[in-house]
C-alpha positions, 0 to 999 in steps of 0.5 A, a space after each residue: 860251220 854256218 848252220 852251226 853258227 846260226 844254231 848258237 845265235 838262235 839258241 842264245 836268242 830263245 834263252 835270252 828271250 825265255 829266262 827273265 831274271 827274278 828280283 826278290 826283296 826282303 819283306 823286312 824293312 829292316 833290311 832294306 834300311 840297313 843296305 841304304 845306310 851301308 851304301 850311304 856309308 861306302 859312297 861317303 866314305 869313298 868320297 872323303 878318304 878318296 879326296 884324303 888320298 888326292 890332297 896327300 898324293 896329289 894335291 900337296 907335290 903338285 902345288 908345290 911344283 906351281 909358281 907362287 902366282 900361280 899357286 895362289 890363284 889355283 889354291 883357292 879354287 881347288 881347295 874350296 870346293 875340295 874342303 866342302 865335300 871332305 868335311 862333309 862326307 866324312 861326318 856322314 860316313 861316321 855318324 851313319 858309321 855309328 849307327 850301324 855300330 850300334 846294331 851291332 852292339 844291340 845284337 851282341 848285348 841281347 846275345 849277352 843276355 843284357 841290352 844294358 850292355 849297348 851303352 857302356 860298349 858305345 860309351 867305353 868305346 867314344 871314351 877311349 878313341 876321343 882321348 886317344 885323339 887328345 894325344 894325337 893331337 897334341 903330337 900333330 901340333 908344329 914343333 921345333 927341333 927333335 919334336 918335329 921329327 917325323 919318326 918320333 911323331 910316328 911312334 908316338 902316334 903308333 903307341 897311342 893306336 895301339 893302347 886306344 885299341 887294346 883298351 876298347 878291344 878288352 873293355 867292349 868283352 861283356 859278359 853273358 848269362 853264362 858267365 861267358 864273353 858274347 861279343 862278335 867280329 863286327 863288333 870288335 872290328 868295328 870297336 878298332 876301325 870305327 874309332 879309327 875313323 872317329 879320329 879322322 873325322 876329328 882331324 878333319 873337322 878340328 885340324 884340316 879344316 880349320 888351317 885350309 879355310 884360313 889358308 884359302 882365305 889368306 891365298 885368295 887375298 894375295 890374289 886378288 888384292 896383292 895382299 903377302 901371305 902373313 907370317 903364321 902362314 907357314 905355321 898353318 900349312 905345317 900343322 895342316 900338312 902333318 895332320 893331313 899326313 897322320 890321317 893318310 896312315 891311319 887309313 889303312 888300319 882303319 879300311 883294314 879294321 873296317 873290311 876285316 869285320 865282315 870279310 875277315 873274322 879273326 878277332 875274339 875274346 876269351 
């Protein structure tokens, strides 16, 4: 038993110390460029929808629960350095996001027989998603009364998604020399994921962060002046809890958009 213990060790031991792993880079450098934006991309993008999950899950039932004294010491804190990385890392994820689009599109116009084919893609593509914000933008801002609804906002929402969707999904078919579609997965995938992380950013930047820096501010006075939060307060912490909440949901069609381009073909056009 022992002698056949000692075998295994010494065999374990001769391969181990024989077998070296063998580390072969791609003498293109275009590979290498596009495996440091796809890192930049995830790391950022974990980083800004992670801390969108924290603020929705999290942040929001927990300070809720705090008492006023003690929340408005806590929210400052938090919050400020929270919003630094959450704006931030989502601009980089979307503007790296975007030029790994436009490889995409690239190959598929040149694919096509047309590279002019790259720009009305990109430009249907951040035409369609940045009205399809418009809209929801407007159905994120405080209301009264029936307009205030959650579900009325949510299928408002939802109609917007959708025809945003379809429209660039039909618009970004370009056709080839053949007379034929010549279009891939990635690129219709991404038409619908990367527009759906267009509008988050949007969110983030237009919404999100413009109700906290004044809420940070405001709680920060109350703290260390005694100042009373003003009246607009509430309004500002509605509009920023609603749009925070649009932004949670439409994460996960977007990761699904997202992940689907690579992992998941099932999008083409006829």
């Amino acid at each position: 038993m022992l002698s056949s213990f000692a075998n295994f060790i010494l065999t374990s031991a001769h391969f181990l110390i024989t077998s070296r792993p063998h580390f072969v880079f791609p003498e293109n450098p275009e590979a290498t460029g596009l495996m440091v934006m796809r890192l930049l991309h995830i790391t950022f993008g974990v980083i800004w929808i992670g801390l969108l999950y924290f603020f929705n899950l999290v942040a929001t039932p927990a300070m809720k629960r705090l008492e006023s004294a003690v929340r408005v010491k806590a929210y400052p804190e938090v919050m400020s350095r929270a919003m630094g990385w959450f704006r931030w890392s989502s601009l980089v994820t979307v503007l790296v996001g975007m030029s790994y689009f436009l490889r995409f599109l690239s190959t598929d116009a040149l694919n096509a027989g047309n590279p002019g084919l790259i720009g009305r893609w990109f430009g249907w593509w951040l035409l369609v998603w940045i009205v399809a914000y418009g809209f929801i933008y407007a159905l994120q801002l405080p209301a009264k009364g029936i307009l205030d609804n959650g579900w009325i906002r949510a299928v408002g929402v939802a109609i917007v998604v959708i025809a945003a969707s379809w429209m660039v999904l039909a618009l970004n078919g370009g056709p080839g020399l053949d007379g034929k579609t010549s279009v891939s997965n990635q690129h219709l995938a991404i038409s619908v994921g990367g527009g759906l992380g267009l509008v988050l950013m949007l969110n983030t930047w237009g919404v999100v962060w413009r109700v906290q820096k004044r809420l940070i501010a405001w709680a920060r006075a109350s703290a260390t002046q005694g100042t009373p939060m003003p009246p607009e307060a509430e309004r500002m912490m509605r509009w920023g809890f609603v749009t925070a909440r649009v932004s949670f949901w439409l994460s996960f069609p977007m990761l699904f958009f997202m992940g689907a381009s690579s992992h998941y073909p099932f999008l083409t056009l006829r």
